[in-house]
py3Dmol code that shows the C-alpha trace and the ligand (Angstrom):
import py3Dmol

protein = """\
ATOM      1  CA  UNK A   1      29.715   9.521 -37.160  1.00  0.00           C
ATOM      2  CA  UNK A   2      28.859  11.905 -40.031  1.00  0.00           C
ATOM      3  CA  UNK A   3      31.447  14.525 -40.823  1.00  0.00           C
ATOM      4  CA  UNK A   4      31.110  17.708 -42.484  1.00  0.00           C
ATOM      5  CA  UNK A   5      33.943  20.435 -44.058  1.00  0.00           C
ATOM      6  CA  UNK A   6      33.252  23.998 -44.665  1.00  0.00           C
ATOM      7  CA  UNK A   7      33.506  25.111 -48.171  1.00  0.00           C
ATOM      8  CA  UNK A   8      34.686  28.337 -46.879  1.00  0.00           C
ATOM      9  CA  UNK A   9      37.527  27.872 -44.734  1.00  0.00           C
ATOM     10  CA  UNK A  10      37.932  23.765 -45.723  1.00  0.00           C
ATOM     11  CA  UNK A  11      37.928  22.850 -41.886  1.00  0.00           C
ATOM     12  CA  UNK A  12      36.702  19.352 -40.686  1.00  0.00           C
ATOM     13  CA  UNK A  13      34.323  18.472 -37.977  1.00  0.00           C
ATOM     14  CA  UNK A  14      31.687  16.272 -36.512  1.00  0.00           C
ATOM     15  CA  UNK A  15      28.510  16.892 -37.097  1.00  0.00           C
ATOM     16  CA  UNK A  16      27.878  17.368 -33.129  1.00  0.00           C
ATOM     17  CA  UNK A  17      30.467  20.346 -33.119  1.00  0.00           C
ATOM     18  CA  UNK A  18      29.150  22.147 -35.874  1.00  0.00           C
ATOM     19  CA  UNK A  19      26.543  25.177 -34.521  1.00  0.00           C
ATOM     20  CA  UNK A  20      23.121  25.599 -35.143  1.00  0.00           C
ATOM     21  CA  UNK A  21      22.317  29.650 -34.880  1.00  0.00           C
ATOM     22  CA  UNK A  22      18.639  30.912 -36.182  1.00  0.00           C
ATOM     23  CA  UNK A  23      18.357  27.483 -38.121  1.00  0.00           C
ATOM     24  CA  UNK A  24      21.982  27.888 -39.963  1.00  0.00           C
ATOM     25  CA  UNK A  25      24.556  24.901 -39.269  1.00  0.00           C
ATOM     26  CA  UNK A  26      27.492  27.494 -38.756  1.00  0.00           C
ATOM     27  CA  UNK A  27      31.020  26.929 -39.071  1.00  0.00           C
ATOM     28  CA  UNK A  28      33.034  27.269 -35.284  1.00  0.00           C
ATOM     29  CA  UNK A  29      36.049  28.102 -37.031  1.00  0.00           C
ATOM     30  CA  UNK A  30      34.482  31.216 -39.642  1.00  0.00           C
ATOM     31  CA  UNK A  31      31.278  31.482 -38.289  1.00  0.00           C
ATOM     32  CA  UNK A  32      30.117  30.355 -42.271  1.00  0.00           C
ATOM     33  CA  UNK A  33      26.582  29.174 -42.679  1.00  0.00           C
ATOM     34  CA  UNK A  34      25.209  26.824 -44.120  1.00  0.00           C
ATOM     35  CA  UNK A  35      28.634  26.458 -46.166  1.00  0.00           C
ATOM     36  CA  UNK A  36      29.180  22.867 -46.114  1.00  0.00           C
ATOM     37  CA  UNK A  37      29.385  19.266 -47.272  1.00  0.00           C
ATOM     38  CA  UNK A  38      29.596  15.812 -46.615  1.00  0.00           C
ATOM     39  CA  UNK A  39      33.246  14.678 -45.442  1.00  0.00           C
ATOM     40  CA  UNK A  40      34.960  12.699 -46.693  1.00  0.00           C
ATOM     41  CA  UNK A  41      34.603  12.011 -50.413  1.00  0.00           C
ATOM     42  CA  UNK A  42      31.733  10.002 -51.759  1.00  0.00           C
ATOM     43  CA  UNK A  43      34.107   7.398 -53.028  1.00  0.00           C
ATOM     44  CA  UNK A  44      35.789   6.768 -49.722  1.00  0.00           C
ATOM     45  CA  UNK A  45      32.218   7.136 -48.090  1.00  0.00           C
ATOM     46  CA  UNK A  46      31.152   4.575 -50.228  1.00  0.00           C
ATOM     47  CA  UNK A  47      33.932   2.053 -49.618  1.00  0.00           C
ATOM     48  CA  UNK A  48      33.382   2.320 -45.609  1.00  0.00           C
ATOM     49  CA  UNK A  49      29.493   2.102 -46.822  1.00  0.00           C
ATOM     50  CA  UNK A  50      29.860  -1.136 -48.420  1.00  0.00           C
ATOM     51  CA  UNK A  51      31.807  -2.713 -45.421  1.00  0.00           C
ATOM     52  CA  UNK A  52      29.537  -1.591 -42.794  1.00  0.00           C
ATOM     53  CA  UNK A  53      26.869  -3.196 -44.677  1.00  0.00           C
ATOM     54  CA  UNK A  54      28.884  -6.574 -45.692  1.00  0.00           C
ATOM     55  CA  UNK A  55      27.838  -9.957 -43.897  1.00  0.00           C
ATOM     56  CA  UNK A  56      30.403 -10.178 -41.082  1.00  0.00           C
ATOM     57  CA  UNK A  57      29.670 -13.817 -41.319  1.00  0.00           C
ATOM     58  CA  UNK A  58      30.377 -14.688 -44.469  1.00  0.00           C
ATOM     59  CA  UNK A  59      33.926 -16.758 -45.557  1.00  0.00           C
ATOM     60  CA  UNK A  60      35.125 -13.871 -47.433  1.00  0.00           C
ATOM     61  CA  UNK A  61      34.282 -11.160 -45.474  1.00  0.00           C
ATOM     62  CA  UNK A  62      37.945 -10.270 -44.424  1.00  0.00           C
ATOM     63  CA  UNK A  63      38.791 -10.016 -48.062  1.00  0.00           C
ATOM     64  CA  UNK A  64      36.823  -8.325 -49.151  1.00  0.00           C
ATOM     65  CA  UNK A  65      36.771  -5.661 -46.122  1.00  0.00           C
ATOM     66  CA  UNK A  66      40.898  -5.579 -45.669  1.00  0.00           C
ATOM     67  CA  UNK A  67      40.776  -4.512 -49.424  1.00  0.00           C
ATOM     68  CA  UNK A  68      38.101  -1.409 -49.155  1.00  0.00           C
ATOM     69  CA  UNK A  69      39.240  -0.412 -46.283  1.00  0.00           C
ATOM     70  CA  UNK A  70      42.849  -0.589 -47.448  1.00  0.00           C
ATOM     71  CA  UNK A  71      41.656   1.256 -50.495  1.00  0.00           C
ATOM     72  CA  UNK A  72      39.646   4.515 -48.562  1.00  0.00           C
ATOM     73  CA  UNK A  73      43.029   4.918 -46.212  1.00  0.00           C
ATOM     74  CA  UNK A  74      45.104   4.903 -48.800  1.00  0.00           C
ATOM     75  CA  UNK A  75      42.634   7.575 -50.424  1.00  0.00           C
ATOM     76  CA  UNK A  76      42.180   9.337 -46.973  1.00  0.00           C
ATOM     77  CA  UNK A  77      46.169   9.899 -46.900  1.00  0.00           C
ATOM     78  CA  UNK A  78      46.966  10.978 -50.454  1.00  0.00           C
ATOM     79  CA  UNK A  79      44.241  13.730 -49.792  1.00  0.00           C
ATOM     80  CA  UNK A  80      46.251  14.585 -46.440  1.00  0.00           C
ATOM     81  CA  UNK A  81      49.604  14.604 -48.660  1.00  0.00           C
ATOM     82  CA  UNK A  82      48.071  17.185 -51.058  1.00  0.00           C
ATOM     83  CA  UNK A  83      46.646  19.318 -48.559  1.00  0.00           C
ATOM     84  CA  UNK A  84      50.432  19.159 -46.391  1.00  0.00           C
ATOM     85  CA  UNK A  85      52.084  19.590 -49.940  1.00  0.00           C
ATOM     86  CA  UNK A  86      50.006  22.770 -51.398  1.00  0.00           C
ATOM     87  CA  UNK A  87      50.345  24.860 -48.246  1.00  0.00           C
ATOM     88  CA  UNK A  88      50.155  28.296 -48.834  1.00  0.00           C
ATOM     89  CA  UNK A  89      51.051  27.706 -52.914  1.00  0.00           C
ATOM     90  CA  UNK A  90      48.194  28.212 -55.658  1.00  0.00           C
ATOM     91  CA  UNK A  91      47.110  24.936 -57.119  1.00  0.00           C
ATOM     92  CA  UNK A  92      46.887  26.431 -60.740  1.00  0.00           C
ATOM     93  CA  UNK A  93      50.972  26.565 -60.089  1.00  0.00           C
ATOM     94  CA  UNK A  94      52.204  23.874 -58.462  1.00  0.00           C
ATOM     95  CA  UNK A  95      48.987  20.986 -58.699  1.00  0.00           C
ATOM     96  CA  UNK A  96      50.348  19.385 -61.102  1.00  0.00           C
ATOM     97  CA  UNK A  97      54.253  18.995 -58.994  1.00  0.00           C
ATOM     98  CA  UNK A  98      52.511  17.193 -56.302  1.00  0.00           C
ATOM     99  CA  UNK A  99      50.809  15.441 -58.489  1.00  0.00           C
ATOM    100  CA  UNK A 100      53.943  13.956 -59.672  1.00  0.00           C
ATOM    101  CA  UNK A 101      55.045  14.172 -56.041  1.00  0.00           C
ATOM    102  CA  UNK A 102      52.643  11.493 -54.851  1.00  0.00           C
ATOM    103  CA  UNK A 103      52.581   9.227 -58.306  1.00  0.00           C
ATOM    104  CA  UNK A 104      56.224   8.660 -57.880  1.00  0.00           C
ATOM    105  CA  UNK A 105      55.310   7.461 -53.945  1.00  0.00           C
ATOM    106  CA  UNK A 106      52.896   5.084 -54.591  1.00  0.00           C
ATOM    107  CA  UNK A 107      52.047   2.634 -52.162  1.00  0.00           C
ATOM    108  CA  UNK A 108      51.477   3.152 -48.345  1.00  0.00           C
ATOM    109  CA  UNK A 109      54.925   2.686 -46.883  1.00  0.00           C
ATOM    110  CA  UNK A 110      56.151   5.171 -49.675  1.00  0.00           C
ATOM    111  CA  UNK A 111      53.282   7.409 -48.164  1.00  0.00           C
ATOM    112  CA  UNK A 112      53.563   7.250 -44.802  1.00  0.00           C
ATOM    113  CA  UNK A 113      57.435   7.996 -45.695  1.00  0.00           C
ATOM    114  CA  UNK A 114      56.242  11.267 -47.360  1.00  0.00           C
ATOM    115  CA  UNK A 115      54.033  12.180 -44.961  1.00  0.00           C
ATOM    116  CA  UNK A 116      57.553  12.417 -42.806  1.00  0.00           C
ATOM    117  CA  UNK A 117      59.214  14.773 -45.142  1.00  0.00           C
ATOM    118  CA  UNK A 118      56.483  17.057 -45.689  1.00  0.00           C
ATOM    119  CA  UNK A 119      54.993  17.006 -41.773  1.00  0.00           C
ATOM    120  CA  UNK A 120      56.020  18.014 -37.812  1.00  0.00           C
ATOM    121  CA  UNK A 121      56.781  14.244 -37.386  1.00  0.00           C
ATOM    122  CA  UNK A 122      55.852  10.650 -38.523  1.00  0.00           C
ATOM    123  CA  UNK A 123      52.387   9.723 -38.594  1.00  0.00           C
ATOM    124  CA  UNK A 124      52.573   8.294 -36.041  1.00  0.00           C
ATOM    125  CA  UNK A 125      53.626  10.304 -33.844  1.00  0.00           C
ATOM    126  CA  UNK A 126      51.013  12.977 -34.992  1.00  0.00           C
ATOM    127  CA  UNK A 127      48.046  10.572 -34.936  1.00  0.00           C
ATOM    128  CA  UNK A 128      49.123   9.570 -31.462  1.00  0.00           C
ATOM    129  CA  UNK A 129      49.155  13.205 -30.259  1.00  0.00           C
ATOM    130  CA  UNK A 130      45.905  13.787 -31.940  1.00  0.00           C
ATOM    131  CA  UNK A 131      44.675  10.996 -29.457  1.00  0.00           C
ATOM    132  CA  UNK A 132      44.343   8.063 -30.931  1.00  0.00           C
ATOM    133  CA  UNK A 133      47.385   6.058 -30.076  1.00  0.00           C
ATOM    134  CA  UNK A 134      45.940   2.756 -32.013  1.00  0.00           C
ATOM    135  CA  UNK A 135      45.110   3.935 -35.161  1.00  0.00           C
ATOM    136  CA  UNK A 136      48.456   2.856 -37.147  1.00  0.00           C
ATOM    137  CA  UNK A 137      48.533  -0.123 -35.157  1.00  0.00           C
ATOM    138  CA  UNK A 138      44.928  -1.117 -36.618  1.00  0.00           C
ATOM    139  CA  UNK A 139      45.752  -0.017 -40.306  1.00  0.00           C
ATOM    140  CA  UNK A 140      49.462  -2.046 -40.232  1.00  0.00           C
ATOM    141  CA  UNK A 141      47.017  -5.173 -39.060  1.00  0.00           C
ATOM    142  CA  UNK A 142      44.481  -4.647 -41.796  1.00  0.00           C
ATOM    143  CA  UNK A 143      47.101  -4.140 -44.268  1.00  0.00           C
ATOM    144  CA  UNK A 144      48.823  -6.980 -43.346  1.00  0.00           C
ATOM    145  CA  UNK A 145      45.759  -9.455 -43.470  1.00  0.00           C
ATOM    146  CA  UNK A 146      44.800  -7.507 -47.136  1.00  0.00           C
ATOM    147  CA  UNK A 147      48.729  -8.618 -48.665  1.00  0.00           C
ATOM    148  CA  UNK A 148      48.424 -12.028 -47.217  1.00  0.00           C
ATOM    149  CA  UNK A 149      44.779 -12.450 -48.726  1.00  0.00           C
ATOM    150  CA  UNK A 150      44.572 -10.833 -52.048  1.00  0.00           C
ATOM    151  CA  UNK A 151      48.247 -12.986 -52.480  1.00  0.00           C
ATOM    152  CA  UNK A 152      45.596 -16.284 -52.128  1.00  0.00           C
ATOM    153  CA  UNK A 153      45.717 -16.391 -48.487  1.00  0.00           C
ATOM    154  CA  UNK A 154      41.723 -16.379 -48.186  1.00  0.00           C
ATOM    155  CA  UNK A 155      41.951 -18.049 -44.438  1.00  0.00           C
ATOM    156  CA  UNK A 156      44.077 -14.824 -43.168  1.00  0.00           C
ATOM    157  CA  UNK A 157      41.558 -13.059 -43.961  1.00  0.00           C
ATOM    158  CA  UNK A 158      38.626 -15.301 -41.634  1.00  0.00           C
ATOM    159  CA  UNK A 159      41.111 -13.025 -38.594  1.00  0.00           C
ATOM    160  CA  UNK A 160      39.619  -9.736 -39.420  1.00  0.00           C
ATOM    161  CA  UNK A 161      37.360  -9.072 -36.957  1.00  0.00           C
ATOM    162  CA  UNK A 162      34.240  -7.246 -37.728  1.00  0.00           C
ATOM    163  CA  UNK A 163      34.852  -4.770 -34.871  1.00  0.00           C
ATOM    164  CA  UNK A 164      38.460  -3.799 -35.265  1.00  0.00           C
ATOM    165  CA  UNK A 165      37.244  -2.727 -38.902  1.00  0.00           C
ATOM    166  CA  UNK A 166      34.128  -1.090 -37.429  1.00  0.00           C
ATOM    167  CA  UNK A 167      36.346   1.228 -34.607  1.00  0.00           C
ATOM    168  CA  UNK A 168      39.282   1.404 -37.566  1.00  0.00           C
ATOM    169  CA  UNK A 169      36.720   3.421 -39.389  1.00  0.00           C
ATOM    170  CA  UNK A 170      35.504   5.874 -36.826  1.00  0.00           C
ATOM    171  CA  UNK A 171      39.342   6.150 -35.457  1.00  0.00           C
ATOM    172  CA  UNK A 172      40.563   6.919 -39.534  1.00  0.00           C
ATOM    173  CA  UNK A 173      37.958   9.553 -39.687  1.00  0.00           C
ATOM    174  CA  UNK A 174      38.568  11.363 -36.730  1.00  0.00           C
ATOM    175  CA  UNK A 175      42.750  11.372 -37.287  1.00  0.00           C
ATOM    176  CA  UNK A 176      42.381  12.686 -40.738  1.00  0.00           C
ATOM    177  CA  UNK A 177      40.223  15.583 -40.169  1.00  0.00           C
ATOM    178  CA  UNK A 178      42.256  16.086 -37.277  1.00  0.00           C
ATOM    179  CA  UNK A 179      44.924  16.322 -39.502  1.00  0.00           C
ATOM    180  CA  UNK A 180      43.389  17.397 -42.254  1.00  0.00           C
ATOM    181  CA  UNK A 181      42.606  20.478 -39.725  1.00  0.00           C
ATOM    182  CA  UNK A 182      45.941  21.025 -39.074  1.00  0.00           C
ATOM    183  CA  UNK A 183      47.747  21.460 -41.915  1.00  0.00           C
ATOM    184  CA  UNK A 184      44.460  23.603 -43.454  1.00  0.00           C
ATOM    185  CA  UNK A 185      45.482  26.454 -41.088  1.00  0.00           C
ATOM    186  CA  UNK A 186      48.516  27.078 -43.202  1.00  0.00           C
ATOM    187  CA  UNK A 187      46.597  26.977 -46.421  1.00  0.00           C
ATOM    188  CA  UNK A 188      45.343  30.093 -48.250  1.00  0.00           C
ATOM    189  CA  UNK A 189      41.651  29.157 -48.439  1.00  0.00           C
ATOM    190  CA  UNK A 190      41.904  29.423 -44.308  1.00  0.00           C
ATOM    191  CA  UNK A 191      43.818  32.485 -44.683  1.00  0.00           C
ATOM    192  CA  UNK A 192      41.067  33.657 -47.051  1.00  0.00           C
ATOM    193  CA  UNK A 193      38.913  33.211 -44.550  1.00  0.00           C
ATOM    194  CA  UNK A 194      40.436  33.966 -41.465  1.00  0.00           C
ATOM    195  CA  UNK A 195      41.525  37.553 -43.185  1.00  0.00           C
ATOM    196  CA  UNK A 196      37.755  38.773 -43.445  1.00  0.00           C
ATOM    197  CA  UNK A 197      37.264  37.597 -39.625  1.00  0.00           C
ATOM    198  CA  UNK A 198      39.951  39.782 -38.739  1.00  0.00           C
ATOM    199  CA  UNK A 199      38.695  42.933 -40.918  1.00  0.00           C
ATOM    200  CA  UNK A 200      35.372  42.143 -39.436  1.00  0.00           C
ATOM    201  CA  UNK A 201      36.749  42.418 -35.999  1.00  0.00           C
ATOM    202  CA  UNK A 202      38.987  46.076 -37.038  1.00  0.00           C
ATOM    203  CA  UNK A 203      35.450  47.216 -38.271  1.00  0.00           C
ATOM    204  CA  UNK A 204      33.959  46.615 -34.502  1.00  0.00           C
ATOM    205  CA  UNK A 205      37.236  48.276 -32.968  1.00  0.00           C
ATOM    206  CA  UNK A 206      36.594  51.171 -34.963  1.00  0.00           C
ATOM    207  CA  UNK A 207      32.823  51.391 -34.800  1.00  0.00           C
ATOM    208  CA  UNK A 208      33.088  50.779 -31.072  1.00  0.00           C
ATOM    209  CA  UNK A 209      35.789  53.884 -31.028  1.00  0.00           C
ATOM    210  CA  UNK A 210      33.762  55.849 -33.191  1.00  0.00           C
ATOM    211  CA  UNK A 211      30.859  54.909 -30.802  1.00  0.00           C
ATOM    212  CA  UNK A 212      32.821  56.652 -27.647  1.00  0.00           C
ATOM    213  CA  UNK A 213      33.711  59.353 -29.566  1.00  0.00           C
ATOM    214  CA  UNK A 214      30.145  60.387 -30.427  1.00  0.00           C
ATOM    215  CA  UNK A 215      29.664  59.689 -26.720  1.00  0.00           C
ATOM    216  CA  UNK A 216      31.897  61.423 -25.187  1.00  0.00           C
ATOM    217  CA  UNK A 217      30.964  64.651 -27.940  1.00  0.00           C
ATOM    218  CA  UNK A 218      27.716  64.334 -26.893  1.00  0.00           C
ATOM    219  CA  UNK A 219      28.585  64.778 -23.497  1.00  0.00           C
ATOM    220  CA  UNK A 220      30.595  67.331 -23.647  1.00  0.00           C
ATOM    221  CA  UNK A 221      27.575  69.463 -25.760  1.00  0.00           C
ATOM    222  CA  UNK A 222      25.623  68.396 -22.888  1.00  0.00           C
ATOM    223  CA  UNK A 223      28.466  70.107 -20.231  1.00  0.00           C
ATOM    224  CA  UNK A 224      28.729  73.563 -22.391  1.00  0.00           C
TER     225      UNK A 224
END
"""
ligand_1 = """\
1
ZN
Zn 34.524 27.467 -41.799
"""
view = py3Dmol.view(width=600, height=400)
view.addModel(protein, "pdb")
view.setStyle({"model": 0}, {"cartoon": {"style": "trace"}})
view.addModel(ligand_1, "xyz")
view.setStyle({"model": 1}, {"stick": {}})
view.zoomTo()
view.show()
């Protein structure tokens, strides 16, 4: 499934929730068009690319898969981290303090631990309630079978099955922008956004006051 995020207000979503007014793919959360771009990364893209397109069949495939796979949801997560770390702070002042935040947790247990601190909850508690229950289960198996191999285990690797990597995929996407989505409401480029919705909608109020006032003027010409 392709995703996309708005450069205006940095949400996540499906292509299939995203709507198409006069043409314009428009944002559902600020009404943006045409204000968009592929989600995620083209790095992480690329990793799930090269999987997808890797011979199933072949001796090495669970390898080679555990490791790129491994590799985008580790990158999928530090992107998470940032976005749950920055919050409503500037990057210009603090980027470079979560920076140093998440090089001094490297690794994914040291992550996930992280992800604890700064979130409502473990992950996996909040990738359960965003509805997929399996996800963490999927990534611990992966993980496991990518230690085992890249430590010269090749045969652990001949367990990966080409479909739990295939629905590991579409489940990772959909948790992290669900995520992703999340935590973006507290951040100030959503605030940004969300602040000239809510102008836009005094401006009505006031137009549509204005507009009853003329009205009611008019008919009260109209009575003299
Ligand atoms: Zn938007």
């Amino acid at each position: 499934m392709i995703y996309h995020l708005c450069t205006e207000c940095d949400q996540i979503e499906p292509d299939s929730e995203w709507i198409i007014e006069w043409g314009n793919k428009t944002c559902k959360h600020c009404r943006a068009s045409n204000k968009y771009e592929l989600w995620p990364s083209t790095e992480i893209r690329e990793l799930f690319e090269t999987i997808q397109k890797y011979n199933s069949e072949s001796f090495e495939y669970g390898l080679v898969s555990s490791v790129f796979i491994s590799a985008a949801l580790e990158l999928l997560l530090e992107r998470l981290l940032f976005k749950m770390a920055i919050k409503n702070l500037l990057y210009d002042e603090v980027g470079h303090l979560i920076e140093y935040l998440l090089d001094s947790n490297q690794g994914r247990s040291k992550r996930l631990q992280l992800y604890k601190r700064l979130g409502y909850g473990s992950f996996e508690k909040e990738a359960k309630e965003s509805g997929y229950s399996h996800f963490l289960k999927h990534w611990n198996e992966i993980a496991k079978i990518r230690n085992k191999s890249v430590h010269g285990d090749i045969k652990e690797g001949t367990k990966l099955k080409s479909s739990l990597v295939e629905s590991t995929i579409s489940e990772s996407l959909a948790v992290f922008s669900r995520l992703y989505n999340k935590y973006n409401t507290e951040s100030i480029r959503y605030d940004v956004a969300t602040e000239s919705k809510r102008n836009l909608a005094k401006d009505l109020e006031r137009l549509k006051t204005w507009k009853k006032q003329v009205v009611r003027d008019i008919d009260l010409d109209a009575d003299d």
